[in-house]
N, C-alpha and C positions, 0 to 999 in steps of 0.2 A: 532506069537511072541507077538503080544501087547496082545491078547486073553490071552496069559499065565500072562504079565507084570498086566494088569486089574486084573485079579483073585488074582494072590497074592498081591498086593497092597489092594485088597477089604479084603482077611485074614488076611491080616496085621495089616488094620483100625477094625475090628471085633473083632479080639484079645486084642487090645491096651482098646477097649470099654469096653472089657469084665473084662480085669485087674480092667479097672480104676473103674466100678461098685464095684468090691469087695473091692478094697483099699477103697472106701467110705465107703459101709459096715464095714467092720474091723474097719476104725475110730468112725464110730457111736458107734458101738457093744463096744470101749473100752472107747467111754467120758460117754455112759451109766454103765459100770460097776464101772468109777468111781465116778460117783455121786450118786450112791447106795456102794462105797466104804463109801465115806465122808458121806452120810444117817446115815450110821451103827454106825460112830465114835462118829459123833454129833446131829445126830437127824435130823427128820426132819427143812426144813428152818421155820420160824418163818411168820405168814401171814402178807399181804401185809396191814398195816395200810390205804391206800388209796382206797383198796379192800370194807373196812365198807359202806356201804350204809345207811342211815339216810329215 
């Protein structure tokens, strides 16, 4: 019995892991398409003034 309770608790925690990687991904996958939405609308950002080196 605890053999069985361990195993599924360990697929449980593996599964949960496994969701939560893709829910990541899927968020990256769509804050990048929208800042390759807004790219397209308005252009790229404008450079960083503080960027200039002298």
């Amino acid at each position: 019995m605890t053999a069985h309770t361990l195993a599924g608790a360990g697929l449980f925690l593996t599964g949960g892991a496994f969701f939560q990687v893709i829910a990541f991904g899927l968020d990256a996958w769509r804050e990048a398409r929208r800042e390759r939405q807004i790219d397209d609308t308005l252009g790229p950002p404008a450079p960083d003034p503080s960027d200039n080196t002298k």
